[in-house]
N, C-alpha and C positions, 0 to 999 in steps of 0.2 A: 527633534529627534526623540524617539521613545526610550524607557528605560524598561523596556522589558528583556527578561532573560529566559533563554529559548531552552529545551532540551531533546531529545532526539530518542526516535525510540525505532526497531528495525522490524518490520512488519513482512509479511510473505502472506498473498491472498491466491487463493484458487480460484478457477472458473474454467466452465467447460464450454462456453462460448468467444470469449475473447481476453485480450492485454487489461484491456481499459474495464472488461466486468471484474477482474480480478480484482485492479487497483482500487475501486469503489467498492468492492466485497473488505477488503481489507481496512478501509478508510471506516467502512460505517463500521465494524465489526470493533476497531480501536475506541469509535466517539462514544460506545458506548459507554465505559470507564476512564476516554482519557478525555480530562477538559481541552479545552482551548488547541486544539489543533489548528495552525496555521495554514504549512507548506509540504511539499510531496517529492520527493524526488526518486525516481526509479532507478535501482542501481544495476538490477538483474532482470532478465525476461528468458522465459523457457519453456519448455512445453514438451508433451508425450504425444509421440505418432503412432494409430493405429490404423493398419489397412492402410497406410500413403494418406489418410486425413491427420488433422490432429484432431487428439482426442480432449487436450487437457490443457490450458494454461497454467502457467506459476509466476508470478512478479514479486521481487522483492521490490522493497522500496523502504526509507527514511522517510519517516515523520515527524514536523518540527512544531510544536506547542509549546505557548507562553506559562509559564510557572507564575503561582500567582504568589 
């Protein structure tokens, strides 16, 4: 069993093509300053409709990185 101790940080990434370029827009955008990112979990998904397309994603999500 590890003894690592986690902490959590709340993220919201944009992206004008999809859920998933958001959560990756967000993920790299955090790695740049936060070490050791773990895990992902997505608590919110949303978006802006323009013209009956969408135009816009937004996903929140929690991210869980090891404290060193």
């Amino acid at each position: 069993m590890s003894n690592h101790v986690y902490k959590q940080l709340e993220l919201t990434g944009p992206s004008p093509t999809s859920s998933v370029d958001a959560v990756q827009r967000a993920i790299a955008k955090a790695s740049e300053t936060v070490l050791n990112i773990q895990w992902f979990e997505v608590t919110e998904t949303r978006g802006h409709v323009k013209d009956g397309k969408i135009a816009h994603w937004q996903v929140t999500l929690k991210v869980g990185f090891t404290l060193e």
